[in-house]
N, CA, C and O of each residue as an XYZ file, in Angstrom:
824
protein
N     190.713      4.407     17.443
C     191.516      3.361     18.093
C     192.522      4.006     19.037
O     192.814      5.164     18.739
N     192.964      3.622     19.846
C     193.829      3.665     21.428
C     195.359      3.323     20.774
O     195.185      2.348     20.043
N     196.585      3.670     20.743
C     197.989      3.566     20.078
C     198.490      4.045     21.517
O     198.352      5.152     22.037
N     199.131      2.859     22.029
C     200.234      3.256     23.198
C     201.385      3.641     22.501
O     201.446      3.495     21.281
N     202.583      4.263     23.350
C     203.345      5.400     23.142
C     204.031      4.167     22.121
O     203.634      3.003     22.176
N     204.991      4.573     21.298
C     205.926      4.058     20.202
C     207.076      4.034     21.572
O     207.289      4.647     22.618
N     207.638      2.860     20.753
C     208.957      1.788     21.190
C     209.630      2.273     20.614
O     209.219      2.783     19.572
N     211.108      2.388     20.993
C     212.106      2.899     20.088
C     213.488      1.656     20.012
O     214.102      1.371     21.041
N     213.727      1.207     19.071
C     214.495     -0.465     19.724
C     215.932      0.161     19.146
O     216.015      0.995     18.245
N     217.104     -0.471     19.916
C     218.049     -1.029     19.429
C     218.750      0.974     19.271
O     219.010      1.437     18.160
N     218.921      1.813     20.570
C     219.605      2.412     20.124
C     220.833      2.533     20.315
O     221.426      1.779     21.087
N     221.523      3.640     19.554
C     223.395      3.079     19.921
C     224.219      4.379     20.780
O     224.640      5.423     20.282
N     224.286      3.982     22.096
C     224.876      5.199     23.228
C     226.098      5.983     22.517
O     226.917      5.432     21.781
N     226.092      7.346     22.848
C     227.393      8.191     22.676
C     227.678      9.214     23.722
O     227.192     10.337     23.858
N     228.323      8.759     24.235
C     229.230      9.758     25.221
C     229.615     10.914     25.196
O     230.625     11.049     24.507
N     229.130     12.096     25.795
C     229.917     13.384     25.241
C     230.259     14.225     26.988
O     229.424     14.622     27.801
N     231.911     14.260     27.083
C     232.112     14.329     28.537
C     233.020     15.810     28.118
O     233.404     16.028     26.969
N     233.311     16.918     29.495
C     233.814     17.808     29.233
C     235.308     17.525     30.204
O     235.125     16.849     31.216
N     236.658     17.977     29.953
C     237.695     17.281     30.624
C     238.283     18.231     30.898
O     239.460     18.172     31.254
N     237.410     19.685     30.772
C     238.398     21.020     30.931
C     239.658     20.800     32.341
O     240.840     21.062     32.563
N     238.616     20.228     32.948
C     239.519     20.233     34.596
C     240.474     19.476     34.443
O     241.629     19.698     34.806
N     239.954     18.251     33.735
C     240.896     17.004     34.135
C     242.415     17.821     33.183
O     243.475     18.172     33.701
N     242.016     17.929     31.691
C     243.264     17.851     30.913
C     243.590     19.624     30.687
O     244.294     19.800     29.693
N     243.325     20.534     31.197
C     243.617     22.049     31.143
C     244.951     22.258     31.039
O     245.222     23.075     30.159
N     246.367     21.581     31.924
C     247.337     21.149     32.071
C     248.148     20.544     30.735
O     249.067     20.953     30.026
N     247.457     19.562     30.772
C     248.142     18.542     29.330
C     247.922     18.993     28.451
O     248.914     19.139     27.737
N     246.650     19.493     27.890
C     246.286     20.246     26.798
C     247.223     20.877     26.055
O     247.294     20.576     24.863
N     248.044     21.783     26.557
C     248.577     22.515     25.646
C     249.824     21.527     25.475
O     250.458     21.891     24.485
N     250.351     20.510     26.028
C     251.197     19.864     25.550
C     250.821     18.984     24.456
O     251.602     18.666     23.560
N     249.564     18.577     24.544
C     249.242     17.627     23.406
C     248.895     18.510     22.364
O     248.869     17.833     21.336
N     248.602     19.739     22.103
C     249.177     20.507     20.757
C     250.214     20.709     20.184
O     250.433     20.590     18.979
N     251.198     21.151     21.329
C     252.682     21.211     21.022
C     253.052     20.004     20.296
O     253.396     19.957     19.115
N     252.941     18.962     21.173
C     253.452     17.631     20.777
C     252.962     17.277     19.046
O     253.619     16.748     18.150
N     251.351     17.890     19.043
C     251.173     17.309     17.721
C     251.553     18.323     16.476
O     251.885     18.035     15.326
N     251.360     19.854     17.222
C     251.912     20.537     15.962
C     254.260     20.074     15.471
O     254.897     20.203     14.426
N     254.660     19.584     16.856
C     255.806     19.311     16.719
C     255.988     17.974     15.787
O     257.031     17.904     15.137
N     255.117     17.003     15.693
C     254.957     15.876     15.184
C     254.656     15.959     13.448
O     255.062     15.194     12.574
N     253.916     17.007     13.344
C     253.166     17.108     12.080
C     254.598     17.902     11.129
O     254.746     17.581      9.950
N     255.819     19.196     11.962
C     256.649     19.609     11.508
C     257.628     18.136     10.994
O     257.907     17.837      9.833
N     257.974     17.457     12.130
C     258.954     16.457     11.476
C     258.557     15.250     10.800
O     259.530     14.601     10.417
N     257.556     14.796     10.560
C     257.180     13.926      9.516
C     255.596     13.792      8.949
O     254.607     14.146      9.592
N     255.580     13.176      7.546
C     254.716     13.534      6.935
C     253.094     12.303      7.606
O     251.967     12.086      7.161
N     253.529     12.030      8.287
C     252.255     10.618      9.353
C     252.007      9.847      7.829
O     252.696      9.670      6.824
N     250.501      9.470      8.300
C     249.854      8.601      7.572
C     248.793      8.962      6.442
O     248.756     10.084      5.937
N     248.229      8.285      6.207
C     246.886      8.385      4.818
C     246.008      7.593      5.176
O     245.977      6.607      4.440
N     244.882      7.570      6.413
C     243.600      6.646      6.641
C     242.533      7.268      5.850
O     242.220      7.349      4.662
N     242.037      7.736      7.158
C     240.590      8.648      6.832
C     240.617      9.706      6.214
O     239.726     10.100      5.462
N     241.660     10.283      6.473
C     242.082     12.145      6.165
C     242.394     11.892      4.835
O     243.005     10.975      4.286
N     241.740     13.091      4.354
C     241.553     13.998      3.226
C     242.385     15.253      3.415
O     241.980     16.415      3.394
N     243.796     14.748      3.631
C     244.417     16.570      3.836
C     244.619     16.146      5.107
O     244.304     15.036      5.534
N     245.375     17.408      5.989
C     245.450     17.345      6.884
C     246.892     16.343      7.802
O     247.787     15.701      7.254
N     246.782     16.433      8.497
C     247.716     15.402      9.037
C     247.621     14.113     10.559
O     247.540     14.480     11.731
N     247.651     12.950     10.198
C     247.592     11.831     10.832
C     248.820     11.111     11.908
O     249.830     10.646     11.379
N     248.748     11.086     12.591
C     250.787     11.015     12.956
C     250.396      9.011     13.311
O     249.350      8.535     13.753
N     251.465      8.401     12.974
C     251.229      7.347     13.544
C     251.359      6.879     14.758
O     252.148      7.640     15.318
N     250.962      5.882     15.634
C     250.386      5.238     17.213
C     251.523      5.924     17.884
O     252.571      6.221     17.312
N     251.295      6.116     18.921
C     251.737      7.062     19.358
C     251.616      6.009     21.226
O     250.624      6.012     21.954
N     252.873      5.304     21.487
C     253.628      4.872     22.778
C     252.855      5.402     23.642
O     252.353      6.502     23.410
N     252.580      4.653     24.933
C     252.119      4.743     26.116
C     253.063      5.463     26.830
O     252.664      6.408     27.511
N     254.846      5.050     26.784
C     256.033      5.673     27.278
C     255.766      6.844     27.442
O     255.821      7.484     28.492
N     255.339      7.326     25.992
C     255.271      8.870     25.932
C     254.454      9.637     26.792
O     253.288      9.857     26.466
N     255.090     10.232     28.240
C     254.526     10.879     29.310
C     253.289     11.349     29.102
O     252.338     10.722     29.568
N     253.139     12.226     28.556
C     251.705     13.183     27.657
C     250.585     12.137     27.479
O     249.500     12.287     28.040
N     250.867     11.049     26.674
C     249.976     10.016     26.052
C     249.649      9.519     27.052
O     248.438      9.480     27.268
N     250.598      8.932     28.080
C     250.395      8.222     29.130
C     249.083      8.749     30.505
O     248.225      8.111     31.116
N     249.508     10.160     30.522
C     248.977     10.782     31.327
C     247.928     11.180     31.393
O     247.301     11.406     32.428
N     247.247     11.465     29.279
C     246.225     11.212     28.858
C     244.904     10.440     28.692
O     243.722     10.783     28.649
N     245.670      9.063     28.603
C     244.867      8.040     28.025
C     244.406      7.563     29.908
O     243.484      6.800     30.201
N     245.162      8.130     30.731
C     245.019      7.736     32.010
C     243.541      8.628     32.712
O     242.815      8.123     33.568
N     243.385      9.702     32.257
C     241.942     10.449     32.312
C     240.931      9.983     31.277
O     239.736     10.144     31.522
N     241.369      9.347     29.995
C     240.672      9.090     29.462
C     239.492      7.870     29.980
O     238.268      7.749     29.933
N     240.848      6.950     30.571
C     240.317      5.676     30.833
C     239.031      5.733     31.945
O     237.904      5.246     31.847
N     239.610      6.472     32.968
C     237.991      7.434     34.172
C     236.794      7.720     33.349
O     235.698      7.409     33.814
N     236.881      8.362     31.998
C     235.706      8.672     31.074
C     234.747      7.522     30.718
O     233.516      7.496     30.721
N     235.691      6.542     30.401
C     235.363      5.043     29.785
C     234.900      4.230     30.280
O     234.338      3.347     29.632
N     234.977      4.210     31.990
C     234.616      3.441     32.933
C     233.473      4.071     33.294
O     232.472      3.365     33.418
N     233.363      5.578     33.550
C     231.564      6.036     34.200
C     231.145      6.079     32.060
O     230.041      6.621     32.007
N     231.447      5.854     31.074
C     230.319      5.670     30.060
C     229.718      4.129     30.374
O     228.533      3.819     30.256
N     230.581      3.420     30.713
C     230.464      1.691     30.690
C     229.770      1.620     31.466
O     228.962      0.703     31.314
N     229.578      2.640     32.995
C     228.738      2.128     33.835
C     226.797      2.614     33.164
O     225.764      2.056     33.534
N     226.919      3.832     32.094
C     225.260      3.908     31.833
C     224.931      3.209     30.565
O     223.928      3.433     29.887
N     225.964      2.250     30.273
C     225.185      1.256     29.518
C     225.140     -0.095     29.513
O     224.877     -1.018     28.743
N     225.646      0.183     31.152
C     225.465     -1.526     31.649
C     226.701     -2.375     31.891
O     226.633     -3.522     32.334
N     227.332     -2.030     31.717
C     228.794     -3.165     31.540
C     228.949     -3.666     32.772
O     229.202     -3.101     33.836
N     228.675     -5.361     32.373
C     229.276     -5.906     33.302
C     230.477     -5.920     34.271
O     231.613     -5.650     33.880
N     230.209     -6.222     35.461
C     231.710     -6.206     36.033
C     232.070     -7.110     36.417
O     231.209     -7.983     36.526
N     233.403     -7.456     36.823
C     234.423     -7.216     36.567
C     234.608     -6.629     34.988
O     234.022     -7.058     33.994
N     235.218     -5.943     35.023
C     235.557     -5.942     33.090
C     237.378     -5.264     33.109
O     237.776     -4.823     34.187
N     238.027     -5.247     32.290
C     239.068     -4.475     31.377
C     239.284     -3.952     30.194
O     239.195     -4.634     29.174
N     239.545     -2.884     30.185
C     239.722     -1.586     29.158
C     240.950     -1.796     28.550
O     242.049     -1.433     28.969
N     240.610     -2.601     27.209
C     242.225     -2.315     26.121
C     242.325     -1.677     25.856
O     241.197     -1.366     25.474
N     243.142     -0.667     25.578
C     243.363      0.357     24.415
C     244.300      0.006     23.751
O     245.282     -0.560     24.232
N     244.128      0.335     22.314
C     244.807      0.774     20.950
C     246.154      1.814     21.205
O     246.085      2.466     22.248
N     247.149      1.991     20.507
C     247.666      3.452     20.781
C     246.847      4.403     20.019
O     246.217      4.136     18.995
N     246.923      5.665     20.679
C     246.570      6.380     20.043
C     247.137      7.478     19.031
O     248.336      7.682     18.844
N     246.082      8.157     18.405
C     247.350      9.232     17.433
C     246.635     10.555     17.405
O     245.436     10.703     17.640
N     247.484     11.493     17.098
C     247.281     12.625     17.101
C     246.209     13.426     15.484
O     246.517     12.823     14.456
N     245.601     14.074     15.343
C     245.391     14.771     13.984
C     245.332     16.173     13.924
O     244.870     16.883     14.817
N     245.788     16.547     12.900
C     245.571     18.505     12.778
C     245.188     18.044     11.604
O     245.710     17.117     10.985
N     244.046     18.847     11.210
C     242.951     19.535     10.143
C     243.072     20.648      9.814
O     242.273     21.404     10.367
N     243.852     21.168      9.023
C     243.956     22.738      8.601
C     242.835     23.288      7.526
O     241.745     22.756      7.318
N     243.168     24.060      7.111
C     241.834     24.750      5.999
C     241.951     23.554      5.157
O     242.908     22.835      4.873
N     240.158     23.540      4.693
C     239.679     22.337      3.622
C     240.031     21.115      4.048
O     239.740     20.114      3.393
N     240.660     21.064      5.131
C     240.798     19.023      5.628
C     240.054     18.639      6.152
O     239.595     19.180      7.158
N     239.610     17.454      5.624
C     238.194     16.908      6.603
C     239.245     14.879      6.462
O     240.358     14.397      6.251
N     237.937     14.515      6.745
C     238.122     12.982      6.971
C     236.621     12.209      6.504
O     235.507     12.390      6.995
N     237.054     11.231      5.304
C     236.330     10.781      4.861
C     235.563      9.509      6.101
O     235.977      9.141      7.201
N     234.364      9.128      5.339
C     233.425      8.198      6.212
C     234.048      7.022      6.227
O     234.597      6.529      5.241
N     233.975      6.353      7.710
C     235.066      5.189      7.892
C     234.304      4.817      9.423
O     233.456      5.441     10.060
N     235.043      3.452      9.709
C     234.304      2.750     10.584
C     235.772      2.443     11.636
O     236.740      3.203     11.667
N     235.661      1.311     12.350
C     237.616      1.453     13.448
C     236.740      0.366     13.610
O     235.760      0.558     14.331
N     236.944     -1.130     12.900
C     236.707     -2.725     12.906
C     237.699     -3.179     13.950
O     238.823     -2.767     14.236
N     236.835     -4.295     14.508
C     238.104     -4.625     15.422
C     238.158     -4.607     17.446
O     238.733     -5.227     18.340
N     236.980     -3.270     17.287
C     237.277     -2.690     18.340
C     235.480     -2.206     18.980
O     234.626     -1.770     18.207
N     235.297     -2.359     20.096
C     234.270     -2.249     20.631
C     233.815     -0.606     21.031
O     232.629     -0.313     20.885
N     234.659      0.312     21.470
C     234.435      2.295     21.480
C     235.693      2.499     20.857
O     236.807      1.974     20.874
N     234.807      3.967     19.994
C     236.057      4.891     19.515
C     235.553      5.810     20.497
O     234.481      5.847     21.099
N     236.732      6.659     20.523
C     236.844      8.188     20.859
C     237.460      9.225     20.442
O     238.626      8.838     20.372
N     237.427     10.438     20.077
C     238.243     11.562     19.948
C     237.824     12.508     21.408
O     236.900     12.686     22.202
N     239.243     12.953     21.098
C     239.405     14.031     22.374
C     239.897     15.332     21.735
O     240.820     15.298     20.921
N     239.199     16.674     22.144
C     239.615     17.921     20.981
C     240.179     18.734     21.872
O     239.631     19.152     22.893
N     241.355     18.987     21.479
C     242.799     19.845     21.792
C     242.030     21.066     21.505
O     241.211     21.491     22.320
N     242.217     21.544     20.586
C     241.927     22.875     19.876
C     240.490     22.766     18.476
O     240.512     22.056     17.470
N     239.629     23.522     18.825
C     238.746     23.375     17.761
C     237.956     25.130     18.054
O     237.308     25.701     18.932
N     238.735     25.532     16.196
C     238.354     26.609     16.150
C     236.865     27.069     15.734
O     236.067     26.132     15.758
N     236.490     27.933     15.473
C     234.933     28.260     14.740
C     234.866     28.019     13.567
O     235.622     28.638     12.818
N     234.021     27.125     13.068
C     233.553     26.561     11.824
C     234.951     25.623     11.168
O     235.676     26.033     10.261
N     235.085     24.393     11.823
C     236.472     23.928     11.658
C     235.940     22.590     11.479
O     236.790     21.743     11.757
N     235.012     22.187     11.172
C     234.217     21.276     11.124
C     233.678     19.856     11.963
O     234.429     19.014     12.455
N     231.781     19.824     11.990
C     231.730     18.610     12.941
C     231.750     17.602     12.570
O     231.755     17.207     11.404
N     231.772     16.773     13.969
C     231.838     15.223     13.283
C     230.511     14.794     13.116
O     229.576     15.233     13.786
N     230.395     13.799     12.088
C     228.734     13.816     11.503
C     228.736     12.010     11.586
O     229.670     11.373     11.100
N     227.612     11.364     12.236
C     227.692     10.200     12.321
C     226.674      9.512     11.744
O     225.546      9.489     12.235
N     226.981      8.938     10.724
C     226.086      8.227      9.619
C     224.839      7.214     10.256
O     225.306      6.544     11.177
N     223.573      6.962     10.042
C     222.767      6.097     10.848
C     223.214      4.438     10.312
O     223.258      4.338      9.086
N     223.494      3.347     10.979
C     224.021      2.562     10.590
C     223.392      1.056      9.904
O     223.891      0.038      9.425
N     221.961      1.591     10.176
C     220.614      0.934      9.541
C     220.791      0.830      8.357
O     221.459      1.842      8.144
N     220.666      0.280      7.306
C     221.356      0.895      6.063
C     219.456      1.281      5.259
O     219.163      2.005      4.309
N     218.688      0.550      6.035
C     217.324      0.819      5.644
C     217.025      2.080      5.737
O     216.657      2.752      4.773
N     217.166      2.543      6.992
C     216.650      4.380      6.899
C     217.696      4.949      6.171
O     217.198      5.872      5.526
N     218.970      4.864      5.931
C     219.189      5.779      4.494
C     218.500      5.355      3.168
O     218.257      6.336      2.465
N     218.176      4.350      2.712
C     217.738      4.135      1.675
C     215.895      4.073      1.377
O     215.277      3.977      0.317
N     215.463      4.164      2.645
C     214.029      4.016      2.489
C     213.473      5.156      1.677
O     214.112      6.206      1.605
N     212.125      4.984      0.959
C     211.572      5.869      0.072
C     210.312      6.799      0.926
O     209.440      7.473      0.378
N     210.480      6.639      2.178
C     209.322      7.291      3.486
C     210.005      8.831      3.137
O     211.189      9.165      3.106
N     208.799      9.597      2.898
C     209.705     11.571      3.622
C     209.163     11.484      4.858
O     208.272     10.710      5.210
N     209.846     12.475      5.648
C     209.587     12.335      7.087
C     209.008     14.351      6.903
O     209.165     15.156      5.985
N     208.371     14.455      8.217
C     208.024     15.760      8.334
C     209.238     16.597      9.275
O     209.598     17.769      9.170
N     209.716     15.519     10.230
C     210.479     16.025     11.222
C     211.375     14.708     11.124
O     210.967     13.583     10.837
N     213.027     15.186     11.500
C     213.679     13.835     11.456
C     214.702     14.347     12.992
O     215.426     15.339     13.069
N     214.522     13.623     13.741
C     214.678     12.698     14.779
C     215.936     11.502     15.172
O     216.716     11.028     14.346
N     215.902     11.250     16.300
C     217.011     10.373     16.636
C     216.778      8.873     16.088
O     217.637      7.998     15.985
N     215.165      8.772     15.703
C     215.313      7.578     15.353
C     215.062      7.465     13.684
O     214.585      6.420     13.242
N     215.315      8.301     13.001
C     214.970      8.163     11.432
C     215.431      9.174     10.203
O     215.035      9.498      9.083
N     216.833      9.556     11.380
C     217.662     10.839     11.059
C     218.661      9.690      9.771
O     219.081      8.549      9.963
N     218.754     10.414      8.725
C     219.921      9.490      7.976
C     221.617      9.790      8.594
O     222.526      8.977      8.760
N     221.571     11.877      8.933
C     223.069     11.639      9.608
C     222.702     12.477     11.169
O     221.617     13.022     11.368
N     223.861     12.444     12.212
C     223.055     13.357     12.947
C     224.776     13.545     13.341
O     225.598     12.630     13.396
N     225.057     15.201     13.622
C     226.058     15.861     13.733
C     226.409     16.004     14.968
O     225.787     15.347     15.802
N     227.357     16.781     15.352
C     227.755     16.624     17.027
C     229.109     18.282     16.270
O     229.878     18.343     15.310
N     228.737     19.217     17.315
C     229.529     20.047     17.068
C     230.647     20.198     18.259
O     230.183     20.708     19.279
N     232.065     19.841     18.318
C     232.764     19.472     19.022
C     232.932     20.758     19.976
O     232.619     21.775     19.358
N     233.380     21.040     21.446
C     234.236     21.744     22.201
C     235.647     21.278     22.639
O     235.980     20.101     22.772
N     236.573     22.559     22.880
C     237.277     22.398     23.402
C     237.221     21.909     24.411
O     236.493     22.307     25.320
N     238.260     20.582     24.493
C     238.365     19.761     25.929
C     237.108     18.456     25.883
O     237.115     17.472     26.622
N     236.079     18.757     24.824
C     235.166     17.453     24.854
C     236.360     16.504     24.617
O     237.512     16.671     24.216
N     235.457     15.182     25.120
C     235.908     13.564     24.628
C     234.512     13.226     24.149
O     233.506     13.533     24.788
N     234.497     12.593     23.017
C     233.415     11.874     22.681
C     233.577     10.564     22.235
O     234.196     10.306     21.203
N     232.774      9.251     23.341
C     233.056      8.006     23.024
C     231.647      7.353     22.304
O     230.540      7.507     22.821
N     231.854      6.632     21.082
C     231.022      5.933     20.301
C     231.076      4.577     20.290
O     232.132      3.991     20.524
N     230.397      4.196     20.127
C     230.743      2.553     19.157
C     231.170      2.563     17.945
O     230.778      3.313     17.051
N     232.124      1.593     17.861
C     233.247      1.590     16.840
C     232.464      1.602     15.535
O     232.800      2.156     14.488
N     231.149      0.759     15.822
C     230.499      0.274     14.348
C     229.764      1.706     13.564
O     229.346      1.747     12.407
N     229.761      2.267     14.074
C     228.804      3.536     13.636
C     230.216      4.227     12.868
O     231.350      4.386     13.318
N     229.563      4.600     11.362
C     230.137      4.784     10.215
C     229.875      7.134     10.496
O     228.951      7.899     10.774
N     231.364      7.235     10.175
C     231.604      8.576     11.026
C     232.362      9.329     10.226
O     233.507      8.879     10.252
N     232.255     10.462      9.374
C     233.019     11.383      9.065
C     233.227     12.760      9.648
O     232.348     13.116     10.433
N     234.519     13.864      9.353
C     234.314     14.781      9.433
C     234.226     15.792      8.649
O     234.803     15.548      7.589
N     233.747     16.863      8.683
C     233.289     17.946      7.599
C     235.064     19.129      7.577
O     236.035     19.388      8.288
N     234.526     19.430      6.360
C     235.977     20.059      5.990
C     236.126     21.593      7.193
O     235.124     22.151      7.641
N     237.406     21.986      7.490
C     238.146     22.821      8.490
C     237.415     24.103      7.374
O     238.097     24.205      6.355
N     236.322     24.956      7.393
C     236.257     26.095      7.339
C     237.146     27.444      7.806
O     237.077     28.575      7.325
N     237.841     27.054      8.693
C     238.714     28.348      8.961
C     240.190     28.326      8.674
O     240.609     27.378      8.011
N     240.954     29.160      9.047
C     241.958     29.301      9.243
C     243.458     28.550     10.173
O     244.651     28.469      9.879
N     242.827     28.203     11.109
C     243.431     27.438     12.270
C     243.263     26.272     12.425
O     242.119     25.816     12.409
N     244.302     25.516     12.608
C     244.002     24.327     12.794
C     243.124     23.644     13.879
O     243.024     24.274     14.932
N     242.449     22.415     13.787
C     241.701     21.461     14.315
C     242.401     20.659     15.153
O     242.946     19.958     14.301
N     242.742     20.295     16.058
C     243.542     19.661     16.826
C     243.078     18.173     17.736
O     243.097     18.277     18.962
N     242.699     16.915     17.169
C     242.051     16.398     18.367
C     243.357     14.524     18.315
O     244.192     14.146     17.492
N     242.874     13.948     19.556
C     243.167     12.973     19.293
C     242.626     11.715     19.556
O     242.175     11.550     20.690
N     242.568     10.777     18.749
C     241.552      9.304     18.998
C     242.603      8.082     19.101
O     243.798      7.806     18.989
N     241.514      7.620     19.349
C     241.749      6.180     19.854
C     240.320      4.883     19.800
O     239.104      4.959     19.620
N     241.002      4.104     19.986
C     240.164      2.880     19.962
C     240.009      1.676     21.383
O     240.935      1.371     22.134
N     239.156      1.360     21.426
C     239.621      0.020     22.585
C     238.381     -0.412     22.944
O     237.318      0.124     22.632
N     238.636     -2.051     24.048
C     238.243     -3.007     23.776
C     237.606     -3.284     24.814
O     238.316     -3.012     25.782
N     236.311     -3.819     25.217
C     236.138     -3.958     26.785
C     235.937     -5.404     27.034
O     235.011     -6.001     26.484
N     236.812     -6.030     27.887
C     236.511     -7.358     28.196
C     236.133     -7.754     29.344
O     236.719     -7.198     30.273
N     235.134     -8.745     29.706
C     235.163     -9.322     31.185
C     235.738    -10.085     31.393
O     235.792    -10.973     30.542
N     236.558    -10.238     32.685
C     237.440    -11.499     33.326
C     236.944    -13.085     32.502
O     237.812    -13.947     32.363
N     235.714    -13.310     32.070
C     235.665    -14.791     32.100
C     235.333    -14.873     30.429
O     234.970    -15.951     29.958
N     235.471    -13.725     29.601
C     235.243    -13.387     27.869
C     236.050    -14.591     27.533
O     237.138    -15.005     27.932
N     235.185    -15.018     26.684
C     236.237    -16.071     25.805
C     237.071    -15.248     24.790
O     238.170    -15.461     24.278
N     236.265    -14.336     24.684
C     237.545    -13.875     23.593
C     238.657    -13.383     23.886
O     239.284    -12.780     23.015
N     239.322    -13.564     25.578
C     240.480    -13.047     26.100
C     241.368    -13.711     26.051
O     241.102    -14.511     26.948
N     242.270    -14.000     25.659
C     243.715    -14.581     25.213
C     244.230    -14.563     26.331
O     244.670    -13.456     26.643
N     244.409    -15.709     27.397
C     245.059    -15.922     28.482
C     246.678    -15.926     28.620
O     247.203    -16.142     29.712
């Protein structure tokens, strides 16, 4: 019998952009800022297992501002290769800072609410751990099929090993941990969340 090529349905885009140019500059301020943040208070308790979380973190704040302002350029050419209508507008969330020192990771968690996540990595040393993104099918983790080779479409997790200066934007719904800081040095990145609307969305609050 004749089998035309296999269909692959319903997959879910991820962004992986390099910002050496854009943020080379800011960079080292948004370490400063977060190793200065992490000295004067103890942040939050979400995802992290260890480590430190700082809470939302003001647009005011020059750095953030100046940040989330390259970020937003990232967000607009991802939106354009998966179609987004236009007119549209980019909410953002505030964002926050994290350091991961030895043994801190971040348990599996989702950011409800919100249409892309992203992290952006300050500093990421060797073997400091990747981010690993759970398949969100809940069928291919649980199915009783062995596979010979596993693939983008029947992978249960599939990993992403971060660089310095990457941004990586996801969909919020895809269930995402990170693996524990193997080294010595801290992990440095920072995320965020946000929302994309078109001018005529009902779900826009006039």
């Amino acid at each position: 019998m004749k089998q035309t090529q296999n269909a692959f349905f319903f997959s879910h885009a991820v962004g992986r952009f390099s910002l050496e140019d854009e943020m080379k500059e800011l960079n080292e301020e948004l370490i400063n800022l977060s190793l200065d943040l992490e000295k004067k208070n103890s942040g939050v308790v979400k995802s992290n297992i260890g480590g430190y979380q700082s809470d939302f973190l003001q647009r005011s704040n020059r750095i953030i501002g100046a940040t989330k302002d390259v970020i937003l350029k990232a967000i607009n050419q991802f939106a354009d290769t998966i179609y987004v209508k236009k007119p549209y507008t980019v909410i953002f969330d505030d964002p926050w800072l994290n350091v991961n020192r030895e043994s801190h990771s971040n348990k599996t968690h989702t950011h409800p609410g919100s249409d892309l996540s992203l992290t952006y990595y300050c500093e990421v040393p060797a073997d400091c751990g990747r981010i690993v993104f759970e398949n969100p099918v809940l069928h291919q983790r649980t199915t009783s099929i062995w596979y010979e080779k596993h693939d983008v479409w029947n992978s249960e997790y599939i990993n992403l090993t971060p660089k310095k200066y990457d941004l990586i934007i996801f969909p919020s719904y895809l269930p995402h941990y990170v693996e524990p800081n193997k080294s010595n040095k801290p992990r440095i990145s920072l995320a965020c969340n946000a929302q994309i609307r078109n001018d005529k969305d009902r779900r826009v609050i006039k």
